[in-house]
Biopython code that builds the backbone (N, CA, C, O; Angstrom):
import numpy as np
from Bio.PDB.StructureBuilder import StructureBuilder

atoms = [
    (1, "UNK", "N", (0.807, -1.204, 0.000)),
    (1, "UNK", "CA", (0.000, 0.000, 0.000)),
    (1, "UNK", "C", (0.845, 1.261, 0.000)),
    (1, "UNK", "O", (0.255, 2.335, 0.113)),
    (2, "UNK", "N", (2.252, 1.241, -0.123)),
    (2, "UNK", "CA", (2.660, 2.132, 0.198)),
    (2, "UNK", "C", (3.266, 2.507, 1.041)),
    (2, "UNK", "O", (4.308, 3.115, 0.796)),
    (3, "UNK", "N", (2.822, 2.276, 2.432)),
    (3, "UNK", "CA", (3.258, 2.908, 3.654)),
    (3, "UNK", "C", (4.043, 2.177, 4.478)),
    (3, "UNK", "O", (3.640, 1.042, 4.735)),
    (4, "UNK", "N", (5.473, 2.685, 5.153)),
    (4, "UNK", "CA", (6.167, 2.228, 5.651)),
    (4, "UNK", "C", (5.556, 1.658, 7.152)),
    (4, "UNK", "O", (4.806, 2.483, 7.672)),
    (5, "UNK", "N", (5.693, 0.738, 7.726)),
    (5, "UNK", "CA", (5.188, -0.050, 8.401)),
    (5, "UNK", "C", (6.149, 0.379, 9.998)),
    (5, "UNK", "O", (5.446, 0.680, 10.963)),
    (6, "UNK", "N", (7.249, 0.384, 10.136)),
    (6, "UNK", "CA", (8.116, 0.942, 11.115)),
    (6, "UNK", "C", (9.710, 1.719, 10.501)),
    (6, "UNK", "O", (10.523, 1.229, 9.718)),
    (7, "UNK", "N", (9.736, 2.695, 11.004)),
    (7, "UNK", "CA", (11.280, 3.335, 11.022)),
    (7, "UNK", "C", (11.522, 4.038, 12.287)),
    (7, "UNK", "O", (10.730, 4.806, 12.834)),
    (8, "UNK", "N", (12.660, 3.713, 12.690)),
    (8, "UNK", "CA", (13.453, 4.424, 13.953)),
    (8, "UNK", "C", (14.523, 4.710, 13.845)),
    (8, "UNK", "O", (15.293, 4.194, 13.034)),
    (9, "UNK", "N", (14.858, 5.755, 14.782)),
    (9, "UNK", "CA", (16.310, 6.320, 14.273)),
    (9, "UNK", "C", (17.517, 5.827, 15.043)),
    (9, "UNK", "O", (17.323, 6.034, 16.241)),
    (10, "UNK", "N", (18.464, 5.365, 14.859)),
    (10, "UNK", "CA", (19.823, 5.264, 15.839)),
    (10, "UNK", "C", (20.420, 5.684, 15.502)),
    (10, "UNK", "O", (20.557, 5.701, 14.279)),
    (11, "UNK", "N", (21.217, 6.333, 16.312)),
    (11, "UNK", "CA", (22.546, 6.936, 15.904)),
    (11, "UNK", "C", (22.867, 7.821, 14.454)),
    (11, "UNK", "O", (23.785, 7.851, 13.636)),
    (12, "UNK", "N", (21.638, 8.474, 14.629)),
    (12, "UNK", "CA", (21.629, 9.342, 13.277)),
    (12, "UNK", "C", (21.328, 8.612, 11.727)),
    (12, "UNK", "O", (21.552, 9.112, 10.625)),
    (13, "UNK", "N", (20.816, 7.429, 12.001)),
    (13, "UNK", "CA", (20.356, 6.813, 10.809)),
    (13, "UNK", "C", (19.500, 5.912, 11.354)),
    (13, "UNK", "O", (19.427, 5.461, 12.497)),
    (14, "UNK", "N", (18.888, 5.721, 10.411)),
    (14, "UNK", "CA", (17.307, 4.875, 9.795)),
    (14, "UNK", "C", (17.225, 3.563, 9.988)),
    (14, "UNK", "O", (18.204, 3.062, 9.436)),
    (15, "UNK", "N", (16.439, 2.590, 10.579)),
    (15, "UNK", "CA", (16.536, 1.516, 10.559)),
    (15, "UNK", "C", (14.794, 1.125, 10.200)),
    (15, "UNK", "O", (13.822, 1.280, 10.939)),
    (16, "UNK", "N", (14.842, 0.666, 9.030)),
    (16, "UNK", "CA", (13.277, 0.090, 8.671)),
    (16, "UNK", "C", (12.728, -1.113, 8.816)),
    (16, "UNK", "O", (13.383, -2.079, 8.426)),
    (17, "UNK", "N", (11.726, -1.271, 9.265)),
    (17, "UNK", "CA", (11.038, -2.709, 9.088)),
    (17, "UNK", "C", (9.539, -2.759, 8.286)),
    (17, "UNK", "O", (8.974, -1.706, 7.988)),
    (18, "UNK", "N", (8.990, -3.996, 7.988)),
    (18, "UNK", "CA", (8.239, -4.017, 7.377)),
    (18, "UNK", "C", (7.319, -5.195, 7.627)),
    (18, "UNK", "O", (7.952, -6.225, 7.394)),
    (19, "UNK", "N", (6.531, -5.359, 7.869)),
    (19, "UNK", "CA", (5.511, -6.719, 8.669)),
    (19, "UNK", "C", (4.846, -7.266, 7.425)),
    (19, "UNK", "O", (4.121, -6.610, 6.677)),
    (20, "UNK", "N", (5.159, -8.494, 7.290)),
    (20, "UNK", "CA", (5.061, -9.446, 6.612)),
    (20, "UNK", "C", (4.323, -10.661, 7.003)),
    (20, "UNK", "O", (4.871, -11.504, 7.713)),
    (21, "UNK", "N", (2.663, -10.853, 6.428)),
    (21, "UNK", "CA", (1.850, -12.321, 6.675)),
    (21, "UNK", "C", (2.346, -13.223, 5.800)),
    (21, "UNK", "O", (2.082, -14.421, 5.907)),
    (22, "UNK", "N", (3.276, -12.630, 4.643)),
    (22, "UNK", "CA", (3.186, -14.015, 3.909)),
    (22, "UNK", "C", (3.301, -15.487, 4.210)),
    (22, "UNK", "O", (4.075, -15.872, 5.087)),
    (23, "UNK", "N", (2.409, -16.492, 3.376)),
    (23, "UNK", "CA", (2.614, -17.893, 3.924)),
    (23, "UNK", "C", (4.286, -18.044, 2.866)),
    (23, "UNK", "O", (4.325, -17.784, 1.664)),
    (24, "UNK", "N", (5.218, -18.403, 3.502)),
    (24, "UNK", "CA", (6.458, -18.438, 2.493)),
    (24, "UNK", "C", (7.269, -19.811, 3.410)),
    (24, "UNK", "O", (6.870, -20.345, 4.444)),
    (25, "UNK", "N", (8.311, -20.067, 2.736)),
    (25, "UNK", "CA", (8.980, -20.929, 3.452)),
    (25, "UNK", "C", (10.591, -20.961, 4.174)),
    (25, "UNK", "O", (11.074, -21.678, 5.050)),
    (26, "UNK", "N", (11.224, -19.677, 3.247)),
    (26, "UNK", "CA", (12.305, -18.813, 3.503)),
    (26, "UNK", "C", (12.195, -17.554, 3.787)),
    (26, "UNK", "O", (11.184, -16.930, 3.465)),
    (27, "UNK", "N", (13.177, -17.009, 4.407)),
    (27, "UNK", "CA", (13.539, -15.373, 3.820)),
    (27, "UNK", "C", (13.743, -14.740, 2.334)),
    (27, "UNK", "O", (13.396, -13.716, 1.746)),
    (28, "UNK", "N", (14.557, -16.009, 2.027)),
    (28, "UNK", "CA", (14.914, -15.328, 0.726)),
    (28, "UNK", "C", (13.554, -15.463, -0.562)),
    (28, "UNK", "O", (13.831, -15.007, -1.671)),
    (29, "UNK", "N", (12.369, -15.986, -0.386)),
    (29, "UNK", "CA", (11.456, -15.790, -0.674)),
    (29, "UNK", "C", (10.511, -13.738, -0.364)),
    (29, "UNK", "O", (9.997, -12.858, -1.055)),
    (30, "UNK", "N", (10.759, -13.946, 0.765)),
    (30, "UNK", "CA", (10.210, -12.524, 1.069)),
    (30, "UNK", "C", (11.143, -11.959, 0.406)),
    (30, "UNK", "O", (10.792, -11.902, -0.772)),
    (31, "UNK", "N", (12.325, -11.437, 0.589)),
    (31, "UNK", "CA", (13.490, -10.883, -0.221)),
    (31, "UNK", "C", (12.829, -10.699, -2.310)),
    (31, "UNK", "O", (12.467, -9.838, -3.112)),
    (32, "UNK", "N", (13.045, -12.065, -2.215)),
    (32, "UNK", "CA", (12.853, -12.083, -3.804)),
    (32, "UNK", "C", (11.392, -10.837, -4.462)),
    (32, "UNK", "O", (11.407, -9.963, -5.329)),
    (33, "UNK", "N", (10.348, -11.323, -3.576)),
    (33, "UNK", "CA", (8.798, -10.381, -3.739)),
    (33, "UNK", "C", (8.780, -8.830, -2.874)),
    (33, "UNK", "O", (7.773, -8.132, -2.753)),
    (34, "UNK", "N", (10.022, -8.534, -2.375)),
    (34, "UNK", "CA", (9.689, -6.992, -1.795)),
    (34, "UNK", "C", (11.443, -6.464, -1.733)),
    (34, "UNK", "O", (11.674, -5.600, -0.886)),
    (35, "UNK", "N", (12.210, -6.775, -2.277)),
    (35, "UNK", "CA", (13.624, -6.278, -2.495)),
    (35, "UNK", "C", (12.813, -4.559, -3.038)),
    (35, "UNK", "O", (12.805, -3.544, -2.343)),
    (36, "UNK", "N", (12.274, -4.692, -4.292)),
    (36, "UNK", "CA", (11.806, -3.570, -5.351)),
    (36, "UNK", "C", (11.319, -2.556, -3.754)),
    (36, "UNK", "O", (12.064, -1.756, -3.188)),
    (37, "UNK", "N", (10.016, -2.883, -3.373)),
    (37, "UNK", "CA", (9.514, -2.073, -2.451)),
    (37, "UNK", "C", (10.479, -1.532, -1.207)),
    (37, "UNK", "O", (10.456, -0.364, -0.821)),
    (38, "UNK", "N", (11.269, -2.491, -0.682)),
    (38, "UNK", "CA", (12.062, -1.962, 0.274)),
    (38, "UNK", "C", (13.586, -0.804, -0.369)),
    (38, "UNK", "O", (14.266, 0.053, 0.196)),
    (39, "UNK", "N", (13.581, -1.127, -1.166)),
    (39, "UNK", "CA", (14.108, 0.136, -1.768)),
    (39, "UNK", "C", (13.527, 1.187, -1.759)),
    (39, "UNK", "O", (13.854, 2.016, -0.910)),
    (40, "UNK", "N", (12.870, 1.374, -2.353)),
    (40, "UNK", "CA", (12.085, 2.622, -2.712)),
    (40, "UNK", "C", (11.107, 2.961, -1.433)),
    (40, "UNK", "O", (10.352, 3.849, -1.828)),
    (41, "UNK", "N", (10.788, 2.619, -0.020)),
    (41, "UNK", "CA", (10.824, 2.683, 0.963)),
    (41, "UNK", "C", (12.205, 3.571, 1.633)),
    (41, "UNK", "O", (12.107, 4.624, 2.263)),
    (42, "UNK", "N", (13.443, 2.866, 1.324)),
    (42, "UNK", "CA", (14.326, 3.681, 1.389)),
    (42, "UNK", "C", (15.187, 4.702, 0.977)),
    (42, "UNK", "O", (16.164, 5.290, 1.440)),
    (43, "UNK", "N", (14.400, 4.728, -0.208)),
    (43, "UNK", "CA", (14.972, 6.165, -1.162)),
    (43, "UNK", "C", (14.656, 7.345, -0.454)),
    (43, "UNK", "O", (15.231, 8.370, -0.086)),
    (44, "UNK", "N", (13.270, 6.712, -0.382)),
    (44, "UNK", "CA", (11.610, 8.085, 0.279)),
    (44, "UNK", "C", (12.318, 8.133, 1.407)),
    (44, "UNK", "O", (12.469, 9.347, 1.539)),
    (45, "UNK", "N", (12.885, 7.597, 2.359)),
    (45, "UNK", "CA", (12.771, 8.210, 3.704)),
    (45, "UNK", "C", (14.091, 8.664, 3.865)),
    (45, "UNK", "O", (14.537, 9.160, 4.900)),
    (46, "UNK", "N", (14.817, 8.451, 2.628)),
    (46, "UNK", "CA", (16.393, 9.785, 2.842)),
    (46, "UNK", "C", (15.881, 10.739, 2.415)),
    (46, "UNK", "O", (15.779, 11.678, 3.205)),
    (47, "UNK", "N", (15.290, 10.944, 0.883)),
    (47, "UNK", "CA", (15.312, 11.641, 0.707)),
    (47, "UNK", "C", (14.324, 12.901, 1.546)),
    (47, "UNK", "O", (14.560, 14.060, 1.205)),
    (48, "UNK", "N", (13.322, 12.686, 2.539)),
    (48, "UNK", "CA", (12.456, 13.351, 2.836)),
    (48, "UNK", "C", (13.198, 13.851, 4.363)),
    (48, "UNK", "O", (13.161, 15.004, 4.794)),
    (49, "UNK", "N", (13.777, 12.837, 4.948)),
    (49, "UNK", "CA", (14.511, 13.173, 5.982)),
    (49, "UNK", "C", (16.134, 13.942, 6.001)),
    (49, "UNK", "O", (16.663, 14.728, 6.787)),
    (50, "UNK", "N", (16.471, 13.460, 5.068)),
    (50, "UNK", "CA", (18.301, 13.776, 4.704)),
    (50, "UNK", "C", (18.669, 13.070, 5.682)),
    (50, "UNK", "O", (19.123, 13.861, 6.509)),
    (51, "UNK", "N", (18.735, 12.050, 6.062)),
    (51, "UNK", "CA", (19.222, 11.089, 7.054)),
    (51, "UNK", "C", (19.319, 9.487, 6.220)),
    (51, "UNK", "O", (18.383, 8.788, 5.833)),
    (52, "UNK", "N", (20.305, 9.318, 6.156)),
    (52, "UNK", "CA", (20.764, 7.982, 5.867)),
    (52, "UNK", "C", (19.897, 6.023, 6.162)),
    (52, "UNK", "O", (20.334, 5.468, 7.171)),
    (53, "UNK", "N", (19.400, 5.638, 5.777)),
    (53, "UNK", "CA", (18.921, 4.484, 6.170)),
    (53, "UNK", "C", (20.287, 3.302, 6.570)),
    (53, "UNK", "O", (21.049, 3.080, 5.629)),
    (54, "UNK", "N", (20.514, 2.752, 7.579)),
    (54, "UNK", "CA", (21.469, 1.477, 7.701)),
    (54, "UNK", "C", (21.119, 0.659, 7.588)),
    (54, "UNK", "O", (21.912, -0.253, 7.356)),
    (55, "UNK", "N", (19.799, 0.385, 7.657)),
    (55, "UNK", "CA", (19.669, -1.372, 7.480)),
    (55, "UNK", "C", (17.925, -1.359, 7.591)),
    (55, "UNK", "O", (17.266, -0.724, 8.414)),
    (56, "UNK", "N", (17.296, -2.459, 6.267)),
    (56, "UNK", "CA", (16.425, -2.602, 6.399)),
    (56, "UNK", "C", (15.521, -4.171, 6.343)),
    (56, "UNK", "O", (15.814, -5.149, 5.656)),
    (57, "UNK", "N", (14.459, -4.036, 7.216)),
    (57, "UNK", "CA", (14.391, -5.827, 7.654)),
    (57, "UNK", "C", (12.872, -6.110, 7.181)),
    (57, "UNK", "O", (12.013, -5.235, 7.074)),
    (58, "UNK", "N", (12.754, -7.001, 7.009)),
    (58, "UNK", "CA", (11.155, -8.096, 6.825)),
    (58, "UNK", "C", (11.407, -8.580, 7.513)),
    (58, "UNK", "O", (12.464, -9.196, 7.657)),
    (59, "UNK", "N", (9.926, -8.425, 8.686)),
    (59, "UNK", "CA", (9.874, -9.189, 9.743)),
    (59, "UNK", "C", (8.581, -10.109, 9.237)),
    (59, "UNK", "O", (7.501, -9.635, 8.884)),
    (60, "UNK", "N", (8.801, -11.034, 9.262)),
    (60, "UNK", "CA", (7.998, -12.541, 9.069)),
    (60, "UNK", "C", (7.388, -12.885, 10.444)),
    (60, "UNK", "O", (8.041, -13.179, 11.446)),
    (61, "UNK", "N", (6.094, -12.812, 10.356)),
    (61, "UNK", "CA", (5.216, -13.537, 11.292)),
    (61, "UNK", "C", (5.189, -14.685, 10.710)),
    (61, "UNK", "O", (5.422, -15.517, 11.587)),
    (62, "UNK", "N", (5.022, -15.229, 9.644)),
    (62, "UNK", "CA", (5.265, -16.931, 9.373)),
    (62, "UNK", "C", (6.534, -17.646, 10.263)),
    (62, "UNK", "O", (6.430, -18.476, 11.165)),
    (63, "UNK", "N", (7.781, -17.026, 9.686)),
    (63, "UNK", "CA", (8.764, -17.530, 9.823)),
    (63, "UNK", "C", (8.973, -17.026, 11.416)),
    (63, "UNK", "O", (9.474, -17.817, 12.214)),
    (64, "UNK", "N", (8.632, -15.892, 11.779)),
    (64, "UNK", "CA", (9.251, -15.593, 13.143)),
    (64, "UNK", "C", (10.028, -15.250, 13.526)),
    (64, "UNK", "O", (10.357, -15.585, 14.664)),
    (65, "UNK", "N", (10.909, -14.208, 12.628)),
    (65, "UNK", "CA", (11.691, -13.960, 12.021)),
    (65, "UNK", "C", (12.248, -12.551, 11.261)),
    (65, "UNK", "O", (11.452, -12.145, 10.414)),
    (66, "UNK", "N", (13.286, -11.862, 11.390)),
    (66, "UNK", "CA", (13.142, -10.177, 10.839)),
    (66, "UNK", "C", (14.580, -10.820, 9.448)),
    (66, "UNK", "O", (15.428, -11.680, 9.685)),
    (67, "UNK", "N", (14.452, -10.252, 8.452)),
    (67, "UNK", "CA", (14.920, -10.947, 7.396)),
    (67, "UNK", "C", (15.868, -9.560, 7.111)),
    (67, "UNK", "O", (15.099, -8.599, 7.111)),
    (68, "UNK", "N", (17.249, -9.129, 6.873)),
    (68, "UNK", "CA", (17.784, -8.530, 6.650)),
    (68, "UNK", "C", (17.688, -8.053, 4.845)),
    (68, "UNK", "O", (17.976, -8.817, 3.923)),
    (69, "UNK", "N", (17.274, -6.805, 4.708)),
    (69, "UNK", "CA", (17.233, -7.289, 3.284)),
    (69, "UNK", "C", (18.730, -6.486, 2.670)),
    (69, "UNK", "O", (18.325, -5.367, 2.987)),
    (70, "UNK", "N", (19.472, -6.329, 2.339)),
    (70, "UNK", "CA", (20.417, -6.035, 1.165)),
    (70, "UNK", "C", (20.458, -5.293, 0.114)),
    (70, "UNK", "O", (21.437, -5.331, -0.631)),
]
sb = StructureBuilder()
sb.init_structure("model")
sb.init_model(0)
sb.init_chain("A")
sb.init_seg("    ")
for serial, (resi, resn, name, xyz) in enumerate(atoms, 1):
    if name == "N":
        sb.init_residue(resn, " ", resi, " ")
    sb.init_atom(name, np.array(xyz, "f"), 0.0, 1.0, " ", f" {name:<3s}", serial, name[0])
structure = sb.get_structure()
């Protein structure tokens, strides 16, 4: 839908997450279907903030699990 689901700041940069029902069986499944979106999640929130993103995660309620994405 659009909307970033969680961001917090540490240490002067961005850390995003994103809540995920999918039924999947890996991470690298979630990865493969929201790499595109979590980018551009993180474009938007430098560019609107001027603050740097470090790291952004899919957190899997299937898996149980926060998925580092790359």
């Amino acid at each position: 839908q659009g909307i970033i689901d969680t961001a917090f700041e540490e240490n002067g940069e961005w850390v995003l997450v994103d809540y995920k029902t999918d039924r999947v069986t890996s991470g690298e499944d979630l990865i493969k279907r929201y790499k595109i979106q979590m980018d551009l999640y993180k474009e938007a929130l430098q560019r609107l903030t001027g603050m740097p993103v470090k790291a952004c995660y899919i957190y899997s309620f299937r898996l149980h699990d926060a998925i580092i994405v790359d």
